[in-house]
Z-matrix of the N, CA and C atoms (Angstrom, degrees):
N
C 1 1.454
C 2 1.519 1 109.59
N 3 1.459 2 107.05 1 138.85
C 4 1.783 3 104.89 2 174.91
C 5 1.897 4 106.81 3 -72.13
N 6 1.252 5 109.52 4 134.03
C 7 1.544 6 114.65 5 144.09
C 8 1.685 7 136.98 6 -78.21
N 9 1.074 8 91.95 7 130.88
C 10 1.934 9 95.35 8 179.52
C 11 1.570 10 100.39 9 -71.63
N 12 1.277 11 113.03 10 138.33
C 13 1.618 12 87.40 11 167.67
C 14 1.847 13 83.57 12 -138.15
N 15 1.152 14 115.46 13 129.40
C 16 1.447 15 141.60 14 -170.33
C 17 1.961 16 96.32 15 -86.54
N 18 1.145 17 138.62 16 125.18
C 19 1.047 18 149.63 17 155.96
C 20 1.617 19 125.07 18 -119.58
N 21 1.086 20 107.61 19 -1.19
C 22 1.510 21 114.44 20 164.00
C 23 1.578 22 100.13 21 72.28
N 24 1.708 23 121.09 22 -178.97
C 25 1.565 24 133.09 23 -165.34
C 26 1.631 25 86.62 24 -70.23
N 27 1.742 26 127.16 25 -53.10
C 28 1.264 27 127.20 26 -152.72
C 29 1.629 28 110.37 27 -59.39
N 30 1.708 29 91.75 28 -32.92
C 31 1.895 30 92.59 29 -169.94
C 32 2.193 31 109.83 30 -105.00
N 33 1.549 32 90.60 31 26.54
C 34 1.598 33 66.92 32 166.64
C 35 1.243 34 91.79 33 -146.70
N 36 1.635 35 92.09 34 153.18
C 37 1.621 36 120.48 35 -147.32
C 38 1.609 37 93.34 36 -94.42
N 39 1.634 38 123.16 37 -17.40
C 40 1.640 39 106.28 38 175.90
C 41 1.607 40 118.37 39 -90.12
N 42 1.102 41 113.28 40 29.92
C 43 1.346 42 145.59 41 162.89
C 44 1.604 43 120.27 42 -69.34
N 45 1.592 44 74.02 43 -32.98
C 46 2.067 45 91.66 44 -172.08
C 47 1.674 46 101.40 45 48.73
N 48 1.409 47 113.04 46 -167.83
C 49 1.352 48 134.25 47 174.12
C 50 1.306 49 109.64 48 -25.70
N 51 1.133 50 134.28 49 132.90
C 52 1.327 51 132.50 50 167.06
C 53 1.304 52 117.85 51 177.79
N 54 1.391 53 128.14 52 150.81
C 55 1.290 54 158.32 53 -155.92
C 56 1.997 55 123.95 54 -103.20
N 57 1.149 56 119.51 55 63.71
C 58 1.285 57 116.83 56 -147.97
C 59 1.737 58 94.33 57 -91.73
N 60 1.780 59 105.22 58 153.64
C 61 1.415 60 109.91 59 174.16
C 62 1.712 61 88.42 60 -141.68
N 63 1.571 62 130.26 61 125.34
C 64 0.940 63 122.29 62 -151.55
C 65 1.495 64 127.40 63 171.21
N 66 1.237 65 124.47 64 174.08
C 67 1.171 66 118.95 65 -170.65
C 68 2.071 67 102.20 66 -146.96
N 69 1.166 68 129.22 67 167.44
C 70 1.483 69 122.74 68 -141.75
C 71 1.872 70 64.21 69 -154.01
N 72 2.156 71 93.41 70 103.98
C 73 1.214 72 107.27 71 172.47
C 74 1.477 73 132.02 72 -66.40
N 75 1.589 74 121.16 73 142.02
C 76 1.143 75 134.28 74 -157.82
C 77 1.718 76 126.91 75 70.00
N 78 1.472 77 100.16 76 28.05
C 79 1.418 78 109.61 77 178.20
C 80 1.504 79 109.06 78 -131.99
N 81 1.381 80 115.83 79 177.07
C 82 1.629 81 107.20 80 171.95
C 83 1.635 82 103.65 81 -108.14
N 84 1.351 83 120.77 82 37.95
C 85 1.385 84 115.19 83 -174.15
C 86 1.912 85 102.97 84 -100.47
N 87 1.505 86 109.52 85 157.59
C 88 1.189 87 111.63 86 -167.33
C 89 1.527 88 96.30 87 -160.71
N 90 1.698 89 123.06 88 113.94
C 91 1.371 90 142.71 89 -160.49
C 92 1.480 91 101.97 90 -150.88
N 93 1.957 92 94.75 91 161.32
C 94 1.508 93 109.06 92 150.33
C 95 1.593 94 109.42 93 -131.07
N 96 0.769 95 120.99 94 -162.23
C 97 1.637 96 124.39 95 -140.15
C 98 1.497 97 99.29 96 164.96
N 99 1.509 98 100.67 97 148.70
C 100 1.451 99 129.60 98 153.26
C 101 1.724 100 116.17 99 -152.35
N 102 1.306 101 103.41 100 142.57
C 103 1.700 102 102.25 101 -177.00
C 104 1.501 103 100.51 102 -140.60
N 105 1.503 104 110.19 103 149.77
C 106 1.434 105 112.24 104 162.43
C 107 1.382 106 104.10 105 -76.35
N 108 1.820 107 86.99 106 172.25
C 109 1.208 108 116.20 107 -178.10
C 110 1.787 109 121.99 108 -50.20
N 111 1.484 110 97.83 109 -15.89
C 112 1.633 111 86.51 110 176.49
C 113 2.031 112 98.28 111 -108.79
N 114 1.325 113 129.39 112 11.82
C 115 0.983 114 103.13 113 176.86
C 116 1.231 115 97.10 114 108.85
N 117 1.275 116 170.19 115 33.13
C 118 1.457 117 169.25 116 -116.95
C 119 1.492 118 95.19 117 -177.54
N 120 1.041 119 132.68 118 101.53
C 121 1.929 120 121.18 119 157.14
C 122 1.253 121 136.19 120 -68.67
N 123 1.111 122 105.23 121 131.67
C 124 1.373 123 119.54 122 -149.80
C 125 1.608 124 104.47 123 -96.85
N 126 1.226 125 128.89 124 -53.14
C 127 1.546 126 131.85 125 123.27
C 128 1.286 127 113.95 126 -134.06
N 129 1.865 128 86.16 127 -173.34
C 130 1.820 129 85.86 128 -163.15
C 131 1.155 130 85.70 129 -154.61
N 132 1.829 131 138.25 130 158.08
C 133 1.541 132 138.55 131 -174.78
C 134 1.783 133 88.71 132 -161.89
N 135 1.032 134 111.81 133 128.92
C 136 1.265 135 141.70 134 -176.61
C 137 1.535 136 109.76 135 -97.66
N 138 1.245 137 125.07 136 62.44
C 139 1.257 138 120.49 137 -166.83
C 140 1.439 139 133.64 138 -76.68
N 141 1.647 140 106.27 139 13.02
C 142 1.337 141 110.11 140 162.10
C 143 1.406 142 103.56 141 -88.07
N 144 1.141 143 138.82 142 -39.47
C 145 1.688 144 151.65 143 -153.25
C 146 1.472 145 79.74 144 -78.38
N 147 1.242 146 137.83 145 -52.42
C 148 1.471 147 126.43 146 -168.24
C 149 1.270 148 119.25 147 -92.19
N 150 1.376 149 120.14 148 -13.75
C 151 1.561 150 122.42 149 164.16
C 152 1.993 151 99.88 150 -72.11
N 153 0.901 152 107.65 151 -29.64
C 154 1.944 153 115.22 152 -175.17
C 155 1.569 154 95.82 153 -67.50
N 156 1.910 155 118.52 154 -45.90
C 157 1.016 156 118.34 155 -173.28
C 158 1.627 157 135.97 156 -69.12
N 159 1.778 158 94.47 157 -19.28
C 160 1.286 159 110.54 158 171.02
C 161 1.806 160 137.85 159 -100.09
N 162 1.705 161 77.79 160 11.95
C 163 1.521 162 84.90 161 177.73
C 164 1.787 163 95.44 162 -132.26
N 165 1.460 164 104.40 163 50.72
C 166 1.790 165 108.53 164 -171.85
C 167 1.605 166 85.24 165 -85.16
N 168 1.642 167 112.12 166 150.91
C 169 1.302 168 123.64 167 154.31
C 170 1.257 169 115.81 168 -51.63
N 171 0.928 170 128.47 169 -27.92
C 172 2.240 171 130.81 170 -177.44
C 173 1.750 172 81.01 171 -57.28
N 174 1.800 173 129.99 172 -85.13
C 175 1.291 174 104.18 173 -165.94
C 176 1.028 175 143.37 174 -78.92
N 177 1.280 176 121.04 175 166.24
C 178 1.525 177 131.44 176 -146.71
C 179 1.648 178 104.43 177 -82.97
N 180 1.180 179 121.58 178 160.65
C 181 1.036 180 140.55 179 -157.64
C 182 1.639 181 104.40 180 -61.38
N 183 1.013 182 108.29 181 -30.21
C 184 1.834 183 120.39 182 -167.89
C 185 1.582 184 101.68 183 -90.48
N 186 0.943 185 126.06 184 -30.81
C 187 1.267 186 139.10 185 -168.69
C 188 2.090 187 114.68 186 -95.47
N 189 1.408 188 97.56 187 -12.71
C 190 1.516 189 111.73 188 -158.82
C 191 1.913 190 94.46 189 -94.56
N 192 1.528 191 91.36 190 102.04
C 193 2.049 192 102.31 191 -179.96
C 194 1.707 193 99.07 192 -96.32
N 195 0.904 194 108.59 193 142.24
C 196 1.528 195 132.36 194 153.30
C 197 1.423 196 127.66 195 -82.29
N 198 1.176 197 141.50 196 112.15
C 199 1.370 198 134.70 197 176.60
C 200 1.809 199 100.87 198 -114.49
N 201 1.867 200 90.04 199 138.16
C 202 1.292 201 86.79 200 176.01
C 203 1.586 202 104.65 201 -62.81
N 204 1.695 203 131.40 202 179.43
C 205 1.243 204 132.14 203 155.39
C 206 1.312 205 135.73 204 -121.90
N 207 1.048 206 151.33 205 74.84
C 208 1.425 207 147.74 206 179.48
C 209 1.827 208 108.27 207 118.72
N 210 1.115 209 126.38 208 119.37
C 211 1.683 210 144.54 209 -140.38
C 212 1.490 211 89.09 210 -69.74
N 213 1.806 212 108.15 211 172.47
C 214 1.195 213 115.85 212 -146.16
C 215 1.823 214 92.80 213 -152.29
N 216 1.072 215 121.82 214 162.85
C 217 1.587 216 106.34 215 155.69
C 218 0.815 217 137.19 216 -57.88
N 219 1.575 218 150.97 217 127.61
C 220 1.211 219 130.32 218 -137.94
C 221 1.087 220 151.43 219 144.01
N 222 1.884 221 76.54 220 -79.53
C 223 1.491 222 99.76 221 -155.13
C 224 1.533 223 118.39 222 -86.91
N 225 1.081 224 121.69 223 139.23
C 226 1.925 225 102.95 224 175.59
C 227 1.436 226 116.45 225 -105.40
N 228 1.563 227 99.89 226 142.30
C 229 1.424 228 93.63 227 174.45
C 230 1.514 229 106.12 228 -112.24
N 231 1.317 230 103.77 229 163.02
C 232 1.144 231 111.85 230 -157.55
C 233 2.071 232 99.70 231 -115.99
N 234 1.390 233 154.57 232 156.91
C 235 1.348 234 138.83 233 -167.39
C 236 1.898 235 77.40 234 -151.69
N 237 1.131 236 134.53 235 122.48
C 238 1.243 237 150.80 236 139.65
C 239 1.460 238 143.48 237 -61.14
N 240 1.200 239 138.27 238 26.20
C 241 1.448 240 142.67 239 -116.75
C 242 2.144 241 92.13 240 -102.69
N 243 1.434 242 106.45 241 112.05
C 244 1.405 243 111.63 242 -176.23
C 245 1.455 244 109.06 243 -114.80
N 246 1.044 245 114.71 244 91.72
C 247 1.667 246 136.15 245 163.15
C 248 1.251 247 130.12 246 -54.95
N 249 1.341 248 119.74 247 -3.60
C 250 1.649 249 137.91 248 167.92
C 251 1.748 250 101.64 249 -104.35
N 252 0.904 251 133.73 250 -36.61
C 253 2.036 252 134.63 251 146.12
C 254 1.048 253 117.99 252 -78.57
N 255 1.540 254 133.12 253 -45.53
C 256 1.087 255 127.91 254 -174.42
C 257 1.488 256 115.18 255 84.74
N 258 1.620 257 98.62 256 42.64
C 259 1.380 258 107.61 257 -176.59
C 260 1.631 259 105.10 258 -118.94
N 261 1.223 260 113.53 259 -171.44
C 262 1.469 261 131.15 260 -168.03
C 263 1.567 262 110.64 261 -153.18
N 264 1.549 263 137.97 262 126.76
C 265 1.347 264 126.89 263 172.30
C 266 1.425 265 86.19 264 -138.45
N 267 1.372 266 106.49 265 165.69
C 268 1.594 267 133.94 266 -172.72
C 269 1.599 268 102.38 267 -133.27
N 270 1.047 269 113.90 268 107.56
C 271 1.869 270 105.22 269 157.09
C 272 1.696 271 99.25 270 -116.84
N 273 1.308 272 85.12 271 160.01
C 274 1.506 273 136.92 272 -169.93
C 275 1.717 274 111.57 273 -107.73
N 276 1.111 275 118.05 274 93.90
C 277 1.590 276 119.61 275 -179.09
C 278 1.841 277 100.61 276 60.61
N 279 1.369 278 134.73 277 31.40
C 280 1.162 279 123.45 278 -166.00
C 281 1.196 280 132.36 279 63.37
N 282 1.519 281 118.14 280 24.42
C 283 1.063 282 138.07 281 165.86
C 284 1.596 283 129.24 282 -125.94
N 285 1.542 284 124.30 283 99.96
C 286 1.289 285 132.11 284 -147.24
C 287 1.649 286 99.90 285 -58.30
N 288 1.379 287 107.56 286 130.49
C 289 1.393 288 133.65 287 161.65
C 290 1.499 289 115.75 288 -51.21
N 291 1.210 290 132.83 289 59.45
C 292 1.677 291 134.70 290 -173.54
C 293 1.423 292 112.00 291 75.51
N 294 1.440 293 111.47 292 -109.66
C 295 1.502 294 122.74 293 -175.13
C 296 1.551 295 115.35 294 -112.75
N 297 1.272 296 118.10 295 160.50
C 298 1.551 297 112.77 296 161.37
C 299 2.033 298 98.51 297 -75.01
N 300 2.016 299 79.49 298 153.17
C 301 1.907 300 76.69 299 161.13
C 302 1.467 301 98.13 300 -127.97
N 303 1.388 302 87.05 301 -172.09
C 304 1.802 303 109.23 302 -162.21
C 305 2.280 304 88.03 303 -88.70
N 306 1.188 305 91.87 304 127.85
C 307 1.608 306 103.86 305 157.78
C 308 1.897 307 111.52 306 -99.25
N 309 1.498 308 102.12 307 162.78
C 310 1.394 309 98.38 308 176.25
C 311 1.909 310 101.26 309 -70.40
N 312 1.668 311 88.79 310 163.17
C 313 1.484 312 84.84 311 178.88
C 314 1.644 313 99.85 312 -97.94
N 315 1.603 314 121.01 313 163.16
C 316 1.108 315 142.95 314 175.49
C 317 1.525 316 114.19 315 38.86
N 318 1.946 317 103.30 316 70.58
C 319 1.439 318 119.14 317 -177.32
C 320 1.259 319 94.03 318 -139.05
N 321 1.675 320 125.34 319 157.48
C 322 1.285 321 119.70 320 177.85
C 323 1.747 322 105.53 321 -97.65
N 324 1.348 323 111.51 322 159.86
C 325 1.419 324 114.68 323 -158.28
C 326 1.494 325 108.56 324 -117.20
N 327 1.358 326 134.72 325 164.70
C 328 1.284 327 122.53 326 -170.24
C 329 1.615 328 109.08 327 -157.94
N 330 1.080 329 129.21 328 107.77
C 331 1.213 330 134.62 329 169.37
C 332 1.544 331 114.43 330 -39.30
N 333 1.495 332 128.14 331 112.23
C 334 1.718 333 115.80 332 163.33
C 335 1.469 334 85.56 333 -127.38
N 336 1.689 335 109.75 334 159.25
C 337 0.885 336 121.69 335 173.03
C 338 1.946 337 82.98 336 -139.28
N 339 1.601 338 102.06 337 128.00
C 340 1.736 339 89.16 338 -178.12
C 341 2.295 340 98.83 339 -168.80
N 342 1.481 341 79.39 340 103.89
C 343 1.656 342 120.67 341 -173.31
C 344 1.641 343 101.90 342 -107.74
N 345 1.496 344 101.01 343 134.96
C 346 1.655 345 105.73 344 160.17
C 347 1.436 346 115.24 345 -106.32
N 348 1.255 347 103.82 346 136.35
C 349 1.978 348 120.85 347 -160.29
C 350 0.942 349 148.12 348 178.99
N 351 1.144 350 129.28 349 -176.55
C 352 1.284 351 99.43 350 138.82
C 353 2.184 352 109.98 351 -120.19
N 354 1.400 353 80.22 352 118.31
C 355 1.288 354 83.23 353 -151.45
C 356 1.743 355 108.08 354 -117.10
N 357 1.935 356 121.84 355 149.43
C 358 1.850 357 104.18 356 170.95
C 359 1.457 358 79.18 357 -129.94
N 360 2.441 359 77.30 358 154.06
C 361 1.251 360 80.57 359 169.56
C 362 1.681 361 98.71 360 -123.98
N 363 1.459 362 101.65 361 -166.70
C 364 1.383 363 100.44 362 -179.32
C 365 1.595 364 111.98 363 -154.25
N 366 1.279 365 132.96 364 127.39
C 367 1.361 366 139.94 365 -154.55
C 368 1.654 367 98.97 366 -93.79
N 369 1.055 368 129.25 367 89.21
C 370 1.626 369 123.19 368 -157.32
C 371 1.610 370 109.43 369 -100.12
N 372 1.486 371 124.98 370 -21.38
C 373 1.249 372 140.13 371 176.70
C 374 1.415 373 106.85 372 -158.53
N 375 1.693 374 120.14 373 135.48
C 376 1.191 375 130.44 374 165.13
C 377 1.349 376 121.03 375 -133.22
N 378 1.176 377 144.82 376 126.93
C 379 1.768 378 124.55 377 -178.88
C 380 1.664 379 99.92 378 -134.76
């Protein structure tokens, strides 16, 4: 018998180049990512491991941020894709998701938005 084996946007390579903001279903993990075209990562930020990291007992009370984690009804995300740098940013309710990352240069790019649910979406700005 054939097996399905599910690897999500991050783990398949006919995806080519691409820019992921996201979470790897049936887990509590929540990242962004970029990889070339053959699958190579280009970076990657684990943003539950660093939301854990910024609310460690070592810092001090003034210094100690909260980030919400993983989207809500609501909420909009926002995908930034800059082709004169060759960068990528993600915000969250209009509020940037960490850092921009580096995309490959001179690859074509593709909007997915892809959740299991029952889930709507809505195309609110495109240029």
């Amino acid at each position: 018998s054939r097996q399905t084996i599910f690897k999500g946007i991050s783990g398949t390579d006919e995806f080519q180049a691409r820019a992921v903001y996201g979470n790897e279903l049936m887990t509590d993990s929540v990242y962004y990512a970029s990889y070339n075209d053959n699958g190579k990562v280009r970076c990657y930020k684990d943003l539950v491991k660093d939301n854990k990291d910024k609310d460690s007992p070592k810092r001090s009370r003034n210094t100690k941020r909260k980030r919400k984690i993983g989207w809500c009804q609501g909420d909009v995300i926002k995908v930034c894709l800059d082709l004169d740098r060759w960068k990528c940013t993600f915000y969250l309710n209009n509020k940037k998701v960490r850092k921009s990352i580096s995309v490959q240069r001179g690859r074509m790019y593709y909007p997915i938005i892809s959740y299991a649910g029952k889930c709507k979406y809505e195309l609110i700005h495109f240029e």
